[in-house]
Biotite code that builds the C-alpha atoms (Angstrom):
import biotite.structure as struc

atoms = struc.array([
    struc.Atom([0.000, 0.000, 0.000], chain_id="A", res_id=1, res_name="UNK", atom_name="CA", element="C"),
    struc.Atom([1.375, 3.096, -0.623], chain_id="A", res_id=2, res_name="UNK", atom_name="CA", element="C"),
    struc.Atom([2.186, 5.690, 2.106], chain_id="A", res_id=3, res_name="UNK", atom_name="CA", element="C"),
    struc.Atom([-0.107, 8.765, 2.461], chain_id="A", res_id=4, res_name="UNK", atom_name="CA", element="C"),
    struc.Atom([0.852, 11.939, 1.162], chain_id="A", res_id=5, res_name="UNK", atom_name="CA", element="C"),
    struc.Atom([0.817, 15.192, 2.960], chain_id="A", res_id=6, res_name="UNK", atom_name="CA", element="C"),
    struc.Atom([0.659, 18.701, 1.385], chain_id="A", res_id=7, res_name="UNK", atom_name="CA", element="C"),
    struc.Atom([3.669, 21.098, 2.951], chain_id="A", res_id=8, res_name="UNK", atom_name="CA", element="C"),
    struc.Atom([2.825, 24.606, 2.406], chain_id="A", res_id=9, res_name="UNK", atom_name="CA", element="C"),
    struc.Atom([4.973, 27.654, 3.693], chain_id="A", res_id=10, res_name="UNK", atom_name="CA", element="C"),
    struc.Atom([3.709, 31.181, 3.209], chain_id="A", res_id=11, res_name="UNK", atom_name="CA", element="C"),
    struc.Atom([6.126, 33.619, 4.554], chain_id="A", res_id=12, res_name="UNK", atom_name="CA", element="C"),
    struc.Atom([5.780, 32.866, 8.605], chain_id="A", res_id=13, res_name="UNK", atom_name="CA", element="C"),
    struc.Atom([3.018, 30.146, 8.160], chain_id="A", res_id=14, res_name="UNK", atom_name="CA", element="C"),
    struc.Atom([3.568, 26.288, 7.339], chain_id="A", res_id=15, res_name="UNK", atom_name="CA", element="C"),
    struc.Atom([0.385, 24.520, 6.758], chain_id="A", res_id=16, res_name="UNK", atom_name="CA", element="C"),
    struc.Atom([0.391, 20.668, 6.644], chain_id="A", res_id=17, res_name="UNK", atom_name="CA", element="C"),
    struc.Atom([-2.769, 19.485, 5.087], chain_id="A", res_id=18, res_name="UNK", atom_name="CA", element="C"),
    struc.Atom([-4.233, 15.313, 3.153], chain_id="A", res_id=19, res_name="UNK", atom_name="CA", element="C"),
    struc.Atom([-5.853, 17.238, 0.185], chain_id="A", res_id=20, res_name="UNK", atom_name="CA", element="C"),
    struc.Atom([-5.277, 20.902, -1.399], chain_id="A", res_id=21, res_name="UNK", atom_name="CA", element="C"),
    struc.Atom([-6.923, 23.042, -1.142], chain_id="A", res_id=22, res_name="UNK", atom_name="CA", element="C"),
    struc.Atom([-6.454, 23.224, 2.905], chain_id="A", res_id=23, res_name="UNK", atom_name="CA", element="C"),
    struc.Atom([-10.062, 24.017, 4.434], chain_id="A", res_id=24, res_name="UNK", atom_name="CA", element="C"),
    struc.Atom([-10.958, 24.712, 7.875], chain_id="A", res_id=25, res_name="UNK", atom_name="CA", element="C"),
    struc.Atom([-14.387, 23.030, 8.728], chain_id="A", res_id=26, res_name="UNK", atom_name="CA", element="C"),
    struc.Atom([-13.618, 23.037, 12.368], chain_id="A", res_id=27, res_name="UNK", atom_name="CA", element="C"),
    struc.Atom([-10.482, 24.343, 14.138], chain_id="A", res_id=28, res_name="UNK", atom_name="CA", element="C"),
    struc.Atom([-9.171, 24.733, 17.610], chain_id="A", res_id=29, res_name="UNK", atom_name="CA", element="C"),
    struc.Atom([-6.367, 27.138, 17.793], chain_id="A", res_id=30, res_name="UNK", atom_name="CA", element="C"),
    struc.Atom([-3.452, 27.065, 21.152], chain_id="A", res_id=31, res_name="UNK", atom_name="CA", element="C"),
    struc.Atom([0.592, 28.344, 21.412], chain_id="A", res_id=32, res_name="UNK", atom_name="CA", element="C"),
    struc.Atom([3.395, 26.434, 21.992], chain_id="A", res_id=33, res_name="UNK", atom_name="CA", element="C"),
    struc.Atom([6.749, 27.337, 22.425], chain_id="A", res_id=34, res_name="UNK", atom_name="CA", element="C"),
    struc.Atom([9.205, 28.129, 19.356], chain_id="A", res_id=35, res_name="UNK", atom_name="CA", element="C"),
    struc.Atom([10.472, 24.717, 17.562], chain_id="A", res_id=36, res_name="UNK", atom_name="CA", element="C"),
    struc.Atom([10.407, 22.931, 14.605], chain_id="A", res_id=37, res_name="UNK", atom_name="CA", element="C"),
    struc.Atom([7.219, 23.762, 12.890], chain_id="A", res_id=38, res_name="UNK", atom_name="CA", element="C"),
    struc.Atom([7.045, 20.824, 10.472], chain_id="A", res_id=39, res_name="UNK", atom_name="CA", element="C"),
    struc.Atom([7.803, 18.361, 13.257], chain_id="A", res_id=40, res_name="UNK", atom_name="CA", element="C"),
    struc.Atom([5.088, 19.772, 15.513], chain_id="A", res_id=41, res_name="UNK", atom_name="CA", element="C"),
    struc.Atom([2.468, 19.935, 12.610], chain_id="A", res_id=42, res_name="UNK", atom_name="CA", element="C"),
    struc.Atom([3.256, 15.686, 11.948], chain_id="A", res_id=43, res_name="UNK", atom_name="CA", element="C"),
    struc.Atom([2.800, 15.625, 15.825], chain_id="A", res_id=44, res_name="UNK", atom_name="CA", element="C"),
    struc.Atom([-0.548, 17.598, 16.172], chain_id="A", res_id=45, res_name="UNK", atom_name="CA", element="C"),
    struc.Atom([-1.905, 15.725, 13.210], chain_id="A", res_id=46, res_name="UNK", atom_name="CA", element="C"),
    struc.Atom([-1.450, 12.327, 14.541], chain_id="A", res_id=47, res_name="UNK", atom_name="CA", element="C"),
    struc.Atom([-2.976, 12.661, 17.540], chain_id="A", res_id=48, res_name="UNK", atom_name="CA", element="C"),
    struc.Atom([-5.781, 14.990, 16.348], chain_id="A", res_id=49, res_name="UNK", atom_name="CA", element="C"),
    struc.Atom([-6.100, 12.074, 14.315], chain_id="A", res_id=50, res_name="UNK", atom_name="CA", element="C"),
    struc.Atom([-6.139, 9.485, 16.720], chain_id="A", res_id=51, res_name="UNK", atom_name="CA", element="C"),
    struc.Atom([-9.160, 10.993, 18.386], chain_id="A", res_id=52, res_name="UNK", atom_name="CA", element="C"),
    struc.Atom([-10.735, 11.558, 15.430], chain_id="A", res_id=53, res_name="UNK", atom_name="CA", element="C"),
    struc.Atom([-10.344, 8.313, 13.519], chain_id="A", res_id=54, res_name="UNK", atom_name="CA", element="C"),
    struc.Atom([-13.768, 7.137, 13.398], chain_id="A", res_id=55, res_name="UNK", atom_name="CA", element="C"),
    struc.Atom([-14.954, 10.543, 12.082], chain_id="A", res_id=56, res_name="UNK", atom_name="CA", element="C"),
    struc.Atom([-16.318, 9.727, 8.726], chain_id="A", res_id=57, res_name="UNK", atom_name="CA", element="C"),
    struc.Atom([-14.634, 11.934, 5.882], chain_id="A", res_id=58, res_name="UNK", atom_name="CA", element="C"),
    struc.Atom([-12.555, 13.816, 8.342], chain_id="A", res_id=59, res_name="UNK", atom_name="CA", element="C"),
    struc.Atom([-9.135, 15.472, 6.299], chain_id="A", res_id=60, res_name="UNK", atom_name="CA", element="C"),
    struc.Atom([-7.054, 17.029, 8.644], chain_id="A", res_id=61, res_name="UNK", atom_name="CA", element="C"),
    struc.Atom([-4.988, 19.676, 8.336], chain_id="A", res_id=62, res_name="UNK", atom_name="CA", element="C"),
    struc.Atom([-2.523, 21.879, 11.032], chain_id="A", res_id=63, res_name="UNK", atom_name="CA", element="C"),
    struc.Atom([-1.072, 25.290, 10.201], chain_id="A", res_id=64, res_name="UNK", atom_name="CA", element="C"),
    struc.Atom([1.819, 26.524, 12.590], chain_id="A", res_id=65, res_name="UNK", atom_name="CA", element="C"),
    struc.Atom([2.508, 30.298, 12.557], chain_id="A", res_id=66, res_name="UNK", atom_name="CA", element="C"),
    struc.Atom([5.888, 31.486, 13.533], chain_id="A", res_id=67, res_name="UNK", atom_name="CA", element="C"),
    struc.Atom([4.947, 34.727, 16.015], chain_id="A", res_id=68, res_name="UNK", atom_name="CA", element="C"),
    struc.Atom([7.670, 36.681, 18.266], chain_id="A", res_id=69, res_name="UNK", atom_name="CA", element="C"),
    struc.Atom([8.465, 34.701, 20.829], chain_id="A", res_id=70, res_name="UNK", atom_name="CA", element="C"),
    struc.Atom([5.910, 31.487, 20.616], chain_id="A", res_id=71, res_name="UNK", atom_name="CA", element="C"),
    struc.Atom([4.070, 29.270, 17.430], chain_id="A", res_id=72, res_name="UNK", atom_name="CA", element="C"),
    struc.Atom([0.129, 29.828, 16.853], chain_id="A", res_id=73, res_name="UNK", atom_name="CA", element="C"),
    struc.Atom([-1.317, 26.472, 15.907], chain_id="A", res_id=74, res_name="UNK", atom_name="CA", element="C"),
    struc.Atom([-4.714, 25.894, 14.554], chain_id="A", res_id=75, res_name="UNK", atom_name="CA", element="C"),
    struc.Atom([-5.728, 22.397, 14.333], chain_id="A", res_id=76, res_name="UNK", atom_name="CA", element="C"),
    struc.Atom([-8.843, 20.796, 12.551], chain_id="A", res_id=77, res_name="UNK", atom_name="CA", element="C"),
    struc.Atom([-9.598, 20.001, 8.792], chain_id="A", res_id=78, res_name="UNK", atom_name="CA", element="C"),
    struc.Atom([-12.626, 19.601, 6.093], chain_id="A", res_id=79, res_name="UNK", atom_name="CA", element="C"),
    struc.Atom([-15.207, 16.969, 6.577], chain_id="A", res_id=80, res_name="UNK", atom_name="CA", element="C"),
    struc.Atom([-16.937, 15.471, 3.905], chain_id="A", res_id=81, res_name="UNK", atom_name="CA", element="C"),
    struc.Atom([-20.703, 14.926, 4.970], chain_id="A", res_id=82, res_name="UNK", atom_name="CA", element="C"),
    struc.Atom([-22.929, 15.670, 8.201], chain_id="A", res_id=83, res_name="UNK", atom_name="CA", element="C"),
    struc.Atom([-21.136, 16.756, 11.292], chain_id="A", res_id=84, res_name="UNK", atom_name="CA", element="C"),
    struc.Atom([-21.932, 18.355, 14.917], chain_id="A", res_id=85, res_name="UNK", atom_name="CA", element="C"),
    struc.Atom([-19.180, 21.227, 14.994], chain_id="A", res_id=86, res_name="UNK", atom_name="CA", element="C"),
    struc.Atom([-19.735, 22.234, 18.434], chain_id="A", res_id=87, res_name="UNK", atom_name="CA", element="C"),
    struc.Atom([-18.913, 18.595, 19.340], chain_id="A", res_id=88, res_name="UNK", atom_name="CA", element="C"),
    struc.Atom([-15.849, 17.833, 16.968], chain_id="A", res_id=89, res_name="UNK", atom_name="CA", element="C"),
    struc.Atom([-14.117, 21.500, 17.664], chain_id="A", res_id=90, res_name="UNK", atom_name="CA", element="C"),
    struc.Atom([-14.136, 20.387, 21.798], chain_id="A", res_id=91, res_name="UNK", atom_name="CA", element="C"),
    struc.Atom([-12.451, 17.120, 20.971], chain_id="A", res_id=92, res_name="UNK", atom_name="CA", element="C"),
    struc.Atom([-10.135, 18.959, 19.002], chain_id="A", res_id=93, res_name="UNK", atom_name="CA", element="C"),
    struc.Atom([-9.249, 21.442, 21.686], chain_id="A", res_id=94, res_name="UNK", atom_name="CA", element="C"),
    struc.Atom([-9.216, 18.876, 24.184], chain_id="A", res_id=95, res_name="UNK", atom_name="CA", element="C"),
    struc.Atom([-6.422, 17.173, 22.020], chain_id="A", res_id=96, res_name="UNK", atom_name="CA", element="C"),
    struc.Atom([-4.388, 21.065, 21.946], chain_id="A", res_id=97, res_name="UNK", atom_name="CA", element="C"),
    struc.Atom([-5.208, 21.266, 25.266], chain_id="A", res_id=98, res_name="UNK", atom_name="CA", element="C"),
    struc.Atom([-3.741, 17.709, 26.722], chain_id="A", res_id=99, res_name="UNK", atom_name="CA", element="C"),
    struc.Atom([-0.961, 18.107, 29.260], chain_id="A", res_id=100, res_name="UNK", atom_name="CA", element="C"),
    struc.Atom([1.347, 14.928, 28.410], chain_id="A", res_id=101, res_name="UNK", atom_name="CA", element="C"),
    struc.Atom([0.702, 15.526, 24.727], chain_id="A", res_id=102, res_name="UNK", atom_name="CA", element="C"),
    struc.Atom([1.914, 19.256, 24.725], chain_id="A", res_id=103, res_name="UNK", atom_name="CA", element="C"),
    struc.Atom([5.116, 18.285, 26.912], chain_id="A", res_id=104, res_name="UNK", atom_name="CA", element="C"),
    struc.Atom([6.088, 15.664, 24.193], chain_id="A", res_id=105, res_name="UNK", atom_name="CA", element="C"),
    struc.Atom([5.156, 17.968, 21.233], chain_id="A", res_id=106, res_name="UNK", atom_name="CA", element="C"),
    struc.Atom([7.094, 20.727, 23.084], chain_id="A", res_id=107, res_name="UNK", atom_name="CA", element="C"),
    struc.Atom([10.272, 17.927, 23.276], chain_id="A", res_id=108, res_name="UNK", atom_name="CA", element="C"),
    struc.Atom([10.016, 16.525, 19.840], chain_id="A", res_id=109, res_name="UNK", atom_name="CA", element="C"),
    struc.Atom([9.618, 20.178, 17.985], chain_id="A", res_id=110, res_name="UNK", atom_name="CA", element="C"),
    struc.Atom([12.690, 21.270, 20.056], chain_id="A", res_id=111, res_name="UNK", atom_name="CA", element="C"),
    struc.Atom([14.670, 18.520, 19.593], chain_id="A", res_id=112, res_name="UNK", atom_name="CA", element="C"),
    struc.Atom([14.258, 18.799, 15.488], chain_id="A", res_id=113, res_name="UNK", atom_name="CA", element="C"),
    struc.Atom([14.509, 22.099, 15.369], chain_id="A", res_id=114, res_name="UNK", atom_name="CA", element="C"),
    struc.Atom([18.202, 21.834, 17.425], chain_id="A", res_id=115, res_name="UNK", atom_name="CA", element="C"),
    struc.Atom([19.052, 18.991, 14.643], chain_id="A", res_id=116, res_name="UNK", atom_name="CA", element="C"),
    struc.Atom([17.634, 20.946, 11.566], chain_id="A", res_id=117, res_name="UNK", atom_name="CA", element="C"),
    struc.Atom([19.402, 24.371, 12.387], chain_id="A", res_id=118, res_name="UNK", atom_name="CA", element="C"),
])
């Protein structure tokens, strides 16, 4: 089977990582995280956004990661293909941003590749 592909694209200060083109925002949860490898942290974000969002039918996910000042601006989500309770899908979402041990290791991993990729 062949492996997925993912759509890299980097506007100025702004990578988005998105499964089809054009990236589209059906829902979205947006949080900060400290500076690091923006790539890295978008793979990161979209697994386990996609973990917890697996059985969603027609769900394409997609992360953008804005370089700011002093921190990255993430928003988190994607496009969903059919029938869908927003409310609902943008609070798992944010509790997936919003996750303690997950934001520690994203935090790790992003800094670590960013160190390695300077």
């Amino acid at each position: 089977m062949a492996k997925p592909k993912w759509h890299i694209q980097t506007t100025g200060d702004v990578l988005t990582l998105a499964r089809h083109l054009p990236a589209r925002f059906d829902v979205a949860a947006e949080t900060a995280l400290p500076s690091g490898s923006r790539l890295w942290l978008a793979h990161q974000i979209r697994q386990d956004m996609w973990r917890a969002l697996r059985n969603l039918r027609g769900f394409s996910p997609v992360v953008e990661v804005a370089r700011s000042t002093d921190e990255l601006r993430i928003k988190a989500g994607g496009s969903i293909a059919g029938r869908f309770a927003k409310a609902q899908i943008e609070e798992q979402i944010s509790r997936v941003l919003a996750h303690p041990e997950a934001r520690a290791r994203w935090i790790r991993f992003a800094e670590r590749k960013a160190v390695r990729h300077a």
